[in-house]
Biotite code that builds the C-alpha atoms (Angstrom):
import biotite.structure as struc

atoms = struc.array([
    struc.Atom([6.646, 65.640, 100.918], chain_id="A", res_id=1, res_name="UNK", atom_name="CA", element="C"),
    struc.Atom([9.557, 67.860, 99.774], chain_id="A", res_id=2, res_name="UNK", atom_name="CA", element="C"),
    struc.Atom([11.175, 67.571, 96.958], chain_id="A", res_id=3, res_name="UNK", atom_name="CA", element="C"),
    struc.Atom([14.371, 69.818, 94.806], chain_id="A", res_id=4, res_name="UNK", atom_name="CA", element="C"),
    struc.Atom([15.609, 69.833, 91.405], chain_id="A", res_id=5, res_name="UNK", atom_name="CA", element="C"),
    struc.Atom([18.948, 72.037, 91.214], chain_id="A", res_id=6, res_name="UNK", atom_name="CA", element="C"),
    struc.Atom([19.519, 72.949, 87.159], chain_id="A", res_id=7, res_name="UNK", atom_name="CA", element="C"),
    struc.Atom([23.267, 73.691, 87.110], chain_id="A", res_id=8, res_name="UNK", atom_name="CA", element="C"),
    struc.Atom([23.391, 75.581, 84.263], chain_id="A", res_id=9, res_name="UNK", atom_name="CA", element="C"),
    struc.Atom([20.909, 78.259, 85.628], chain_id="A", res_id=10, res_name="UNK", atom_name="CA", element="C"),
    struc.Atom([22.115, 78.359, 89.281], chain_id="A", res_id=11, res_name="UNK", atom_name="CA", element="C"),
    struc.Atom([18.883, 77.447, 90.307], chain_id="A", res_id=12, res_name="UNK", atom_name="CA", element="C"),
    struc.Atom([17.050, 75.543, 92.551], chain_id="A", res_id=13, res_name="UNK", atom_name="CA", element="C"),
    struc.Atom([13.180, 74.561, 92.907], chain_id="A", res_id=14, res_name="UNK", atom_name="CA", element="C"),
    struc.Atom([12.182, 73.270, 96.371], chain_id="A", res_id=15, res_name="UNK", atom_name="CA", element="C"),
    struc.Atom([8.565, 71.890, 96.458], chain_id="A", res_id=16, res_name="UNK", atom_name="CA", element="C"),
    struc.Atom([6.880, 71.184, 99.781], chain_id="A", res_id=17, res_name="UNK", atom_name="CA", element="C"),
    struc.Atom([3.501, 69.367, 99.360], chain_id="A", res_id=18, res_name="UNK", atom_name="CA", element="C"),
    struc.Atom([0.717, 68.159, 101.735], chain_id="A", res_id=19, res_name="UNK", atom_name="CA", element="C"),
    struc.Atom([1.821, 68.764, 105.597], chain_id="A", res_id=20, res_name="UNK", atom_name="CA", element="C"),
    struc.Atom([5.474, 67.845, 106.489], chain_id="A", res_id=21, res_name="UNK", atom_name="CA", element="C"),
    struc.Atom([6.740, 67.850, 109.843], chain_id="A", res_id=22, res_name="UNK", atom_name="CA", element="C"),
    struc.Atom([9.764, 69.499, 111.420], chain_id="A", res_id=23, res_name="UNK", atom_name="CA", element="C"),
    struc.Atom([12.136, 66.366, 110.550], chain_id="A", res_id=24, res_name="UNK", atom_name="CA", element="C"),
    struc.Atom([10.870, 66.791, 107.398], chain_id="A", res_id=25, res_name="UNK", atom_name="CA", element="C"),
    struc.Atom([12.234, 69.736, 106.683], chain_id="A", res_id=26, res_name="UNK", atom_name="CA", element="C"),
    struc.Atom([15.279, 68.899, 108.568], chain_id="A", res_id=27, res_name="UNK", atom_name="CA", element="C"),
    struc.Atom([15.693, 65.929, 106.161], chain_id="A", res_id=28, res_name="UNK", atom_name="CA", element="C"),
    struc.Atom([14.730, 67.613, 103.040], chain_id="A", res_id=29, res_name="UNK", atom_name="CA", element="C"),
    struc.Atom([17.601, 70.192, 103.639], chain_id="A", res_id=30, res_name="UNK", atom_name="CA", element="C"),
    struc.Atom([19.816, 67.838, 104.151], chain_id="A", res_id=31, res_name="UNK", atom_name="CA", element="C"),
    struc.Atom([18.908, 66.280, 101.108], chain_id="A", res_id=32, res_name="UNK", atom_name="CA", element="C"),
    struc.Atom([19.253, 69.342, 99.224], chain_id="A", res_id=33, res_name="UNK", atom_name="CA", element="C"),
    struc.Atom([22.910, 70.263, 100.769], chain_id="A", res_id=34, res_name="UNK", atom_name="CA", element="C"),
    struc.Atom([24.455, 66.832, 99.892], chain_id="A", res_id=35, res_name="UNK", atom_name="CA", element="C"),
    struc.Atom([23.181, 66.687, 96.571], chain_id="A", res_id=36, res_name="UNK", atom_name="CA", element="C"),
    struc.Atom([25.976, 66.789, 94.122], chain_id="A", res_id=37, res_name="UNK", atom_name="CA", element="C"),
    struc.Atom([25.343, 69.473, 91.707], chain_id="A", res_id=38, res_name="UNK", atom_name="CA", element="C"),
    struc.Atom([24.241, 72.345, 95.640], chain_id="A", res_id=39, res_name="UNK", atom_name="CA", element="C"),
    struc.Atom([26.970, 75.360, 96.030], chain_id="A", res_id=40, res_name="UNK", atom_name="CA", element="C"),
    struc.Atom([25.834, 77.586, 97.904], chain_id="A", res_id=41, res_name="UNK", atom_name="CA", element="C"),
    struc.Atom([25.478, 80.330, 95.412], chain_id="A", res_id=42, res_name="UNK", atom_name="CA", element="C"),
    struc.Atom([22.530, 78.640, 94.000], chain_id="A", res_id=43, res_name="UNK", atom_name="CA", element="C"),
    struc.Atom([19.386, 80.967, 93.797], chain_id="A", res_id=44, res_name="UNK", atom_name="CA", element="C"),
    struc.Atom([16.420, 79.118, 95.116], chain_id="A", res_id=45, res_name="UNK", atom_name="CA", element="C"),
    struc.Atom([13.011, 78.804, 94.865], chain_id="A", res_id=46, res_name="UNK", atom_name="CA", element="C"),
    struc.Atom([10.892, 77.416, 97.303], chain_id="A", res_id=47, res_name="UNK", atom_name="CA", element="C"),
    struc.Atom([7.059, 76.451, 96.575], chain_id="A", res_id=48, res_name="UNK", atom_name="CA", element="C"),
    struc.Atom([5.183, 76.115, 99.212], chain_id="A", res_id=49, res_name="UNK", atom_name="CA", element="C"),
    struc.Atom([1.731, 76.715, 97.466], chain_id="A", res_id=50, res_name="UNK", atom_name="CA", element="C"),
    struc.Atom([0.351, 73.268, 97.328], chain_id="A", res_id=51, res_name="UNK", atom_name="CA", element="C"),
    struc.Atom([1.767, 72.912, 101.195], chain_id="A", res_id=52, res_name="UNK", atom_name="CA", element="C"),
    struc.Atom([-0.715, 72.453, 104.360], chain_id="A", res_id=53, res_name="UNK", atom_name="CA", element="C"),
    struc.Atom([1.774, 74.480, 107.245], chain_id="A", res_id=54, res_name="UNK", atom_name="CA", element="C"),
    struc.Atom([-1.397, 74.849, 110.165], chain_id="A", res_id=55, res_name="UNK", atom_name="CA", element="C"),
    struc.Atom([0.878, 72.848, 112.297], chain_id="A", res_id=56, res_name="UNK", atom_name="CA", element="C"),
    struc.Atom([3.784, 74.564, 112.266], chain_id="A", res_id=57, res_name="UNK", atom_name="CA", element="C"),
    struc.Atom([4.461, 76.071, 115.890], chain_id="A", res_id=58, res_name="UNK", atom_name="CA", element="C"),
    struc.Atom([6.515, 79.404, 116.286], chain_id="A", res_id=59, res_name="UNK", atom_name="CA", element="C"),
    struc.Atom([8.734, 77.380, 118.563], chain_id="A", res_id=60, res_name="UNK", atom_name="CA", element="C"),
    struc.Atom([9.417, 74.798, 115.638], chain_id="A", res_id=61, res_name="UNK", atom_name="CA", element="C"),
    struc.Atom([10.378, 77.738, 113.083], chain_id="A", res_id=62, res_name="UNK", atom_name="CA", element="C"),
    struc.Atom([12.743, 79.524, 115.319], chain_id="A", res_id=63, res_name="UNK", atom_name="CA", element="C"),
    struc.Atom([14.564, 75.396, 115.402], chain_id="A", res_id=64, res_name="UNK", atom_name="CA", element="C"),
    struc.Atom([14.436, 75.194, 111.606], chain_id="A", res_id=65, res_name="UNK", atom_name="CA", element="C"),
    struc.Atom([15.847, 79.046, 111.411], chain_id="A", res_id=66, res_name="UNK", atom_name="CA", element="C"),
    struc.Atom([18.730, 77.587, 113.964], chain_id="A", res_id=67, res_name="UNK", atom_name="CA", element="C"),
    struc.Atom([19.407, 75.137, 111.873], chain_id="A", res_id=68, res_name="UNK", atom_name="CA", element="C"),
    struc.Atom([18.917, 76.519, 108.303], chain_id="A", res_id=69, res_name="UNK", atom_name="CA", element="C"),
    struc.Atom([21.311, 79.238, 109.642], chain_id="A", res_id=70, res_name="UNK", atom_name="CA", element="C"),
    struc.Atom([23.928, 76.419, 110.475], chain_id="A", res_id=71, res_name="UNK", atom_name="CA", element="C"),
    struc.Atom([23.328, 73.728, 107.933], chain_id="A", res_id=72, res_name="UNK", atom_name="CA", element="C"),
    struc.Atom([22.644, 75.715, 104.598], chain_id="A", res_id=73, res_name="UNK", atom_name="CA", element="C"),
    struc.Atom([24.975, 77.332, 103.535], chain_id="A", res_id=74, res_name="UNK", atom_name="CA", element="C"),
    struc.Atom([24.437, 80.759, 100.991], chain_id="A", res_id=75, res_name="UNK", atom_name="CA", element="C"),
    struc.Atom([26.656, 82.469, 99.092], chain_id="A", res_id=76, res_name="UNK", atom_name="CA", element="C"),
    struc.Atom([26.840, 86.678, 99.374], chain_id="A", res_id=77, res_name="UNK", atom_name="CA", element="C"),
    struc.Atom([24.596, 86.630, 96.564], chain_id="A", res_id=78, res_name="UNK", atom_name="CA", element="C"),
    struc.Atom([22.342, 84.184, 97.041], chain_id="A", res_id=79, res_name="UNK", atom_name="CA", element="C"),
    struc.Atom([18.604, 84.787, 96.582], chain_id="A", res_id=80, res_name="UNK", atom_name="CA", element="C"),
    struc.Atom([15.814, 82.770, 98.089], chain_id="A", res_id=81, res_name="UNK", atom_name="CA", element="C"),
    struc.Atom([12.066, 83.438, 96.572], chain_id="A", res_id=82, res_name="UNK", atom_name="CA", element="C"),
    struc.Atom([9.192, 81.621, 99.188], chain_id="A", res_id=83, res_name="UNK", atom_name="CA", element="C"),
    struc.Atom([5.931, 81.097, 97.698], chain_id="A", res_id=84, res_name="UNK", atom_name="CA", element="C"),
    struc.Atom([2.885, 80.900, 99.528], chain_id="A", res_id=85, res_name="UNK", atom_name="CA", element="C"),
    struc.Atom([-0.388, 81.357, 98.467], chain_id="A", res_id=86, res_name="UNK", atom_name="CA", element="C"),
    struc.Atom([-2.150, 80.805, 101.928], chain_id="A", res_id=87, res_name="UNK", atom_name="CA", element="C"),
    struc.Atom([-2.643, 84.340, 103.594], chain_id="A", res_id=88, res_name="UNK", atom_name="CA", element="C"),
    struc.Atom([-3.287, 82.942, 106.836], chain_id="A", res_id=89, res_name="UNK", atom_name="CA", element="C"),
    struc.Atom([0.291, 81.491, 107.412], chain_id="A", res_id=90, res_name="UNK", atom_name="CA", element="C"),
    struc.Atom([1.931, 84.639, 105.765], chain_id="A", res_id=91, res_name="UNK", atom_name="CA", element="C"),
    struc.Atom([3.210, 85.772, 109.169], chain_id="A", res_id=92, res_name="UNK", atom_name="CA", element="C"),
    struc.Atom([5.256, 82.355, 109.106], chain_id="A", res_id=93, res_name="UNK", atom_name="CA", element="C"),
    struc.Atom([6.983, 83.710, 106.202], chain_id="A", res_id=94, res_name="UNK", atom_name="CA", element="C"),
    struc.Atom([7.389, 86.915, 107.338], chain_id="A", res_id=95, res_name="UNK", atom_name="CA", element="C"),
    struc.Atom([8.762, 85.543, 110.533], chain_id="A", res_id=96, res_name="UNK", atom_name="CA", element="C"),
    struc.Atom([11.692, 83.571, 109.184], chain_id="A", res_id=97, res_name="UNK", atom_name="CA", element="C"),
    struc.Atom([12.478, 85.963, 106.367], chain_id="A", res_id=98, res_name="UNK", atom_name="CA", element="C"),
    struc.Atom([13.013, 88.464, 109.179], chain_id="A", res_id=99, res_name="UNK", atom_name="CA", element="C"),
    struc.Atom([15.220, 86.237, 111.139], chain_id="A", res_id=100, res_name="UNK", atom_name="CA", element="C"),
    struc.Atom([17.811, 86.226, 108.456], chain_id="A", res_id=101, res_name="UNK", atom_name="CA", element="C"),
    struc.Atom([18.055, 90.118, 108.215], chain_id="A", res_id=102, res_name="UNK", atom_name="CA", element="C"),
    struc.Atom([18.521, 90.188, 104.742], chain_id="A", res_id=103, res_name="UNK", atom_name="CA", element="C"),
    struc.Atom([17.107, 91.702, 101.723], chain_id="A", res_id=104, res_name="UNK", atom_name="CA", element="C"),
    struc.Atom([17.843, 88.446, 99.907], chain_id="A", res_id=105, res_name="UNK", atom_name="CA", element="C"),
    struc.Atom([15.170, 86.483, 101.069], chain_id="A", res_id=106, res_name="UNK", atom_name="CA", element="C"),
    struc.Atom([11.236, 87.470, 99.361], chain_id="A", res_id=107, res_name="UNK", atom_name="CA", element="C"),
    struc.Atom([7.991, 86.387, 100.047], chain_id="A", res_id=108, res_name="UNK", atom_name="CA", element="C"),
    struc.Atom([5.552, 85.731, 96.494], chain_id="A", res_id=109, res_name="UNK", atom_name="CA", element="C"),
    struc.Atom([2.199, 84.961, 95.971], chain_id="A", res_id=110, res_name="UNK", atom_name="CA", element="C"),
    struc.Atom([3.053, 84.119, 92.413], chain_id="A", res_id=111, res_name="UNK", atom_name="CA", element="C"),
    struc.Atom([5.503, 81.027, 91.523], chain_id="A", res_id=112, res_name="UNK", atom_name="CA", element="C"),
    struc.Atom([6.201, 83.295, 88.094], chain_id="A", res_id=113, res_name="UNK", atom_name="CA", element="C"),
    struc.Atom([7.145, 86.765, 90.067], chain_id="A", res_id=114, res_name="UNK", atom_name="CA", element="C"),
    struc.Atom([9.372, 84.710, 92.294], chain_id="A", res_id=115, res_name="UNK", atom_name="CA", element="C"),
    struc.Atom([10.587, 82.963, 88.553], chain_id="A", res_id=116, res_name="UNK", atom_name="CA", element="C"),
    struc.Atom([11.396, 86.630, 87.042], chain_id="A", res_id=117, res_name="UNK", atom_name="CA", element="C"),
    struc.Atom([12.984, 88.010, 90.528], chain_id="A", res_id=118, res_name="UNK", atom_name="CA", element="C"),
    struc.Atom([14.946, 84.976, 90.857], chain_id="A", res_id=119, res_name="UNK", atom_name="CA", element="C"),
    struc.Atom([16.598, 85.222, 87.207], chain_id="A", res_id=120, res_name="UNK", atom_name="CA", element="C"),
    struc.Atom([17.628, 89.002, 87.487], chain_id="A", res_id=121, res_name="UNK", atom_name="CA", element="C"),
    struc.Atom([20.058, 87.584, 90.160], chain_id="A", res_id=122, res_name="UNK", atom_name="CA", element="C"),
    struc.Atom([21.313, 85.316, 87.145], chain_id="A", res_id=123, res_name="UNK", atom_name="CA", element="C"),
    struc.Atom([24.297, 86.470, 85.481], chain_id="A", res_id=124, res_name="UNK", atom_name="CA", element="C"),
    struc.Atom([24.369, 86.605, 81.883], chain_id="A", res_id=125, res_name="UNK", atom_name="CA", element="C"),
    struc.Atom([27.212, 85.222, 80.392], chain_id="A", res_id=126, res_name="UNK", atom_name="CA", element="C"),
    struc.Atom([28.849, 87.470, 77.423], chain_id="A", res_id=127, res_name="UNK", atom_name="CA", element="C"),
    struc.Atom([29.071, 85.663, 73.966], chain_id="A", res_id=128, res_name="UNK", atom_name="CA", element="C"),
    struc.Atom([32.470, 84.380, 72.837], chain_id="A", res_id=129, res_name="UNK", atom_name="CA", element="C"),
    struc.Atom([34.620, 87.252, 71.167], chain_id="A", res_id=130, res_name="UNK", atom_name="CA", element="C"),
    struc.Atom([34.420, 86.301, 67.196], chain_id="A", res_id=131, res_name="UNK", atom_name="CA", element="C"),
])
């Protein structure tokens, strides 16, 4: 299961990926995500995979989903994308995609609050209304 929530206001998104989705999974999730109303592609995101099972996932099925994630979702310049995982055995995974995008952008937390705090330093601030 994959779910988002996109909150506007703090050009931010949470992806959550529970139990042990497939490849179409994914594939559907993201497509989900990019027709939702209230995606740009400037939105930071956060994706959780800490309560996710990925022992299936094949290194042949994550170079398909970086094909497509490349193609299909879009980012803006500054766009940052936090990945949490809290299952050291599939950290190469993460590592793996993260380097197929080749940019500094992308992180890889153990901790859903780290990714929280890195994630809002990307936020502008908006300056208060002259008086």
């Amino acid at each position: 299961m994959i779910e988002h929530a996109i909150i506007k206001a703090k050009n931010y998104a949470y992806i959550a990926v529970k139990q042990s989705p497939d490849y179409q999974a994914f594939v559907k999730a993201s497509l989900n995500f990019v027709m939702d109303p209230d995606f740009v592609p400037e939105l930071n995101r956060l994706c959780d995979f800490s309560q996710a099972d990925l022992s299936h996932i094949t290194l042949g099925e994550l170079n398909a989903y970086t094909k497509f994630a490349k193609s299909k979702i879009p980012a803006g310049s500054s766009t940052r994308v936090a990945l949490v995982t809290l299952n050291e055995s599939r950290l190469w995974l993460f590592r793996a995609f993260v380097g197929r995008f080749n940019s500094r952008d992308f992180k890889i937390f153990a901790d859903p609050g780290e990714a929280s705090v890195w994630l809002s330093e990307a936020i502008p601030v908006a300056e208060p209304p002259a008086a």
